[in-house]
Backbone bond lengths (Angstrom), bond angles and torsions (degrees), N, CA, C in turn:
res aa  C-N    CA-C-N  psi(-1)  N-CA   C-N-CA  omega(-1)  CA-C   N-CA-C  phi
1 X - - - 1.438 - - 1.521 108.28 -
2 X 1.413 118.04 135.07 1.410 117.35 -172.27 1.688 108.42 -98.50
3 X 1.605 115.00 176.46 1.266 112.27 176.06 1.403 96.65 -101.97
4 X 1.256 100.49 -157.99 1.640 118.61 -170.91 1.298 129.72 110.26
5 X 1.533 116.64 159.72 1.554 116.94 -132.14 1.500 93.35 -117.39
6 X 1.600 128.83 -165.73 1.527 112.19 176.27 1.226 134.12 -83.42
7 X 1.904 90.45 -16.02 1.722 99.81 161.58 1.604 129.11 -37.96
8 X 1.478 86.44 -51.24 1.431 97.96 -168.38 1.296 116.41 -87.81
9 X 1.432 128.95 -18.20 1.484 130.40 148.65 1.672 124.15 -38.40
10 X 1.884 107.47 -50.43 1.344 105.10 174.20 1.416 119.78 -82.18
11 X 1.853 103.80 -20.57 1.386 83.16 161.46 1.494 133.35 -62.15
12 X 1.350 112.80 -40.20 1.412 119.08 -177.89 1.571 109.64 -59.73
13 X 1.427 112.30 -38.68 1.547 113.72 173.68 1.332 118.71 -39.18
14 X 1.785 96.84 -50.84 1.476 104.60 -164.40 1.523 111.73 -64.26
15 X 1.435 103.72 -29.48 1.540 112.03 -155.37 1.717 88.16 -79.95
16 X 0.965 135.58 -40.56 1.852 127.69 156.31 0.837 118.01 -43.79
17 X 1.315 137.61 -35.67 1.497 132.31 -148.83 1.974 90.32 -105.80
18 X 0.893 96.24 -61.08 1.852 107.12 159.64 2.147 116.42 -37.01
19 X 1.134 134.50 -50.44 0.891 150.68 -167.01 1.878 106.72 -87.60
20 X 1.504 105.80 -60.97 1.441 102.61 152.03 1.130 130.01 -33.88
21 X 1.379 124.06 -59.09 1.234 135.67 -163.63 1.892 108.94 -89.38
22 X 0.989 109.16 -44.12 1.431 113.32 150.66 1.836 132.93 -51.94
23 X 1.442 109.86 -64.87 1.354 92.62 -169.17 1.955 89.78 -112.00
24 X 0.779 142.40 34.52 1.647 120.51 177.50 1.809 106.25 -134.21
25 X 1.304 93.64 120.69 1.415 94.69 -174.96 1.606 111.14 -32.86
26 X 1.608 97.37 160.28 1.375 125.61 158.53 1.175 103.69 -25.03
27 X 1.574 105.97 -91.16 1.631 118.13 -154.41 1.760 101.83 -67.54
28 X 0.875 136.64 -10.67 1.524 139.28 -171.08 1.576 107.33 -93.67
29 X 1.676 126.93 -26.71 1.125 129.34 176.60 1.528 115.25 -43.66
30 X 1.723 123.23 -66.71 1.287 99.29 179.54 1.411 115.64 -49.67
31 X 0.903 109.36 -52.44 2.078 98.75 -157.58 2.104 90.25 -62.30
32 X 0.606 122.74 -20.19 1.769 110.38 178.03 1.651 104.22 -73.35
33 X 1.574 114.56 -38.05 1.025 113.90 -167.82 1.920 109.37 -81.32
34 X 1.624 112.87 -21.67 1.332 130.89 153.70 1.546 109.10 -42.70
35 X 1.471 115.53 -78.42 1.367 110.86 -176.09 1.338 108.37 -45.16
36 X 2.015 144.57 -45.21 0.931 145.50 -171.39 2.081 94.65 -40.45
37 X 1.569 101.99 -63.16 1.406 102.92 -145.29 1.616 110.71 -79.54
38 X 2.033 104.76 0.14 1.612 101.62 173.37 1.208 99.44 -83.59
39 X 1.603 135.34 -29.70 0.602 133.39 -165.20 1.638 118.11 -69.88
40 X 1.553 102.35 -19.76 1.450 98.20 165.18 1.412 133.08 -128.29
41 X 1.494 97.81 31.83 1.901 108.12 169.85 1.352 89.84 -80.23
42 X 1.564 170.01 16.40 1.018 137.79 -158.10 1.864 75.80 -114.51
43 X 1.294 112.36 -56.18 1.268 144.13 178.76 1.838 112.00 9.17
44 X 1.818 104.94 -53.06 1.194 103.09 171.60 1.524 140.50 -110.09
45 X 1.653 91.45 33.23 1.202 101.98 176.66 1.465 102.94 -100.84
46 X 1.558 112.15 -50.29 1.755 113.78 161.35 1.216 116.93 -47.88
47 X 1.601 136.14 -25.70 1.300 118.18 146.61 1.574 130.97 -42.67
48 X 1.492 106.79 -53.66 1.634 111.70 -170.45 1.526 95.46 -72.37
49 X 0.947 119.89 -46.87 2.021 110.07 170.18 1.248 116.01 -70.58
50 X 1.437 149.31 19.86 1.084 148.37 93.49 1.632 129.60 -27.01
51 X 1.299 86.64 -67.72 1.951 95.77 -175.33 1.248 91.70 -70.99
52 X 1.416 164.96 -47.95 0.799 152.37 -89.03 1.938 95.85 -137.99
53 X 1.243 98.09 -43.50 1.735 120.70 163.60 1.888 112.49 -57.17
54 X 1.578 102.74 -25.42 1.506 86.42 -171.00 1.875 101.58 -127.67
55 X 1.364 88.74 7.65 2.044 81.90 149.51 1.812 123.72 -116.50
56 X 1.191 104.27 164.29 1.052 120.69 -158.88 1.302 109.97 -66.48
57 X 1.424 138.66 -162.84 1.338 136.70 161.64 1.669 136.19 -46.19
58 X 1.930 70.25 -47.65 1.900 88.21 -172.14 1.862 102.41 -101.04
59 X 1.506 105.02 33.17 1.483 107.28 -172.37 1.200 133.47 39.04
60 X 1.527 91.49 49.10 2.059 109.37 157.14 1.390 102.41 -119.53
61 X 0.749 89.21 170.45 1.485 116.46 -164.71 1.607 106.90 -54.63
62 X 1.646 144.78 150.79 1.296 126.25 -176.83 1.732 82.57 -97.07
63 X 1.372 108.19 173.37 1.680 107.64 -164.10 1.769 72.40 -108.39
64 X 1.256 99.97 137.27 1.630 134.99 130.39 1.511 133.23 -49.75
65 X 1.109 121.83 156.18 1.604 110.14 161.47 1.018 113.62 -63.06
66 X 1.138 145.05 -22.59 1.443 140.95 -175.19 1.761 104.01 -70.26
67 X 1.058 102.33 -45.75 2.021 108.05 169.96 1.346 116.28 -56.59
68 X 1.696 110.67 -6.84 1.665 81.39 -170.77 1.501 103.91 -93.48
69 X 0.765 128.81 179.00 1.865 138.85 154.44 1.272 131.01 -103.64
């Protein structure tokens, strides 16, 4: 799994949405644009197991090194 910020999300968006519309037939666009959107129902559940991975029990935050003193 890679990092990256929202820049680079819309860039990558764009560069699909650009590439679709550029090289993939007409009639083939929806179903390309299908795979786009299975590809991202999973999307916000690995969000909430993210957030969910970096708070604590009682849903604060787990401390970092940056928290300690």
């Amino acid at each position: 799994m890679g990092s990256g910020d929202r820049t680079d999300a819309h860039s990558k968006i764009d560069r699909i949405a650009e590439k679709i519309e550029n090289e993939v037939p007409e009639e083939l666009r929806e179903r390309a644009w299908g795979l786009v959107l299975n590809a991202l129902y999973g999307t916000p559940q690995e969000i909430d197991q993210l957030v969910e991975g970096h708070q604590g029990p009682n849903n604060e935050e787990t401390e970092g090194p940056s928290a300690k003193c």
